[in-house]
C-alpha positions in Angstrom: -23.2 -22.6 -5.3 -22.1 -23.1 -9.1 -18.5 -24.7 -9.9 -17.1 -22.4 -12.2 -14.2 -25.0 -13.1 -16.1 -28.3 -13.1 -14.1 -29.2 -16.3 -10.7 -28.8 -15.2 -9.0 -31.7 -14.4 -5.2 -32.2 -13.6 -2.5 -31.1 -15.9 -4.4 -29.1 -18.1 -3.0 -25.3 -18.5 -5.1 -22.2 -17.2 -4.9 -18.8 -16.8 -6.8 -16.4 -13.9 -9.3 -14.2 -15.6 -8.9 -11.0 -12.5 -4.9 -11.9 -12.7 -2.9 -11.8 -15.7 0.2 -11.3 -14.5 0.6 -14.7 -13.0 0.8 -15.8 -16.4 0.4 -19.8 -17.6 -0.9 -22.2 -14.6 -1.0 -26.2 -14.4 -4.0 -27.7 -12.4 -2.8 -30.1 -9.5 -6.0 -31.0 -8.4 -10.0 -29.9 -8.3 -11.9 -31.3 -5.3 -15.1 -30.3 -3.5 -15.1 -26.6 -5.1 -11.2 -25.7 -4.8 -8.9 -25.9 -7.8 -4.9 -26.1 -6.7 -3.0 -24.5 -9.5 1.1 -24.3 -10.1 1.2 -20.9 -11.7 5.0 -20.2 -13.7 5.5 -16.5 -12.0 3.7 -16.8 -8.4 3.6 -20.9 -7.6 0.5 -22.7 -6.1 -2.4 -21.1 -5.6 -5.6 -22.6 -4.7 -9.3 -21.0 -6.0 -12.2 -21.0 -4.9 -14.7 -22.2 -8.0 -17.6 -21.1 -6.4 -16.0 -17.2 -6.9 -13.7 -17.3 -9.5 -13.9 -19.0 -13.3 -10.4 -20.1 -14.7 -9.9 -19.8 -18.5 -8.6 -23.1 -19.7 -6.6 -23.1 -22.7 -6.0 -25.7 -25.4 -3.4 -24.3 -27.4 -0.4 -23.8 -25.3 
């Protein structure tokens, strides 16, 4: 079992790789595998690291 999103830490800005639609998300906490994220168009969602890699991005 891999964590896809060891890196991401709160605040920083993602986006889902499988959902583009939901557009720019904040991370609001990573613990034990499961990444809670405030996405602008669909609220909080939490992911599971072990299944899904979020893109982080640097320039927004």
């Amino acid at each position: 079992m891999e964590d896809l999103n060891a890196i991401l830490s709160p605040g920083m800005r993602v986006r889902h790789p499988g959902q583009p639609d939901w557009g720019t998300g904040q991370v609001q906490s990573n613990v034990s595998a499961r990444v809670t994220v405030n996405f602008r168009d669909v609220g909080k969602v939490v992911i599971d690291s072990t299944r899904v890699g979020l893109i982080p991005l640097f320039d927004e």
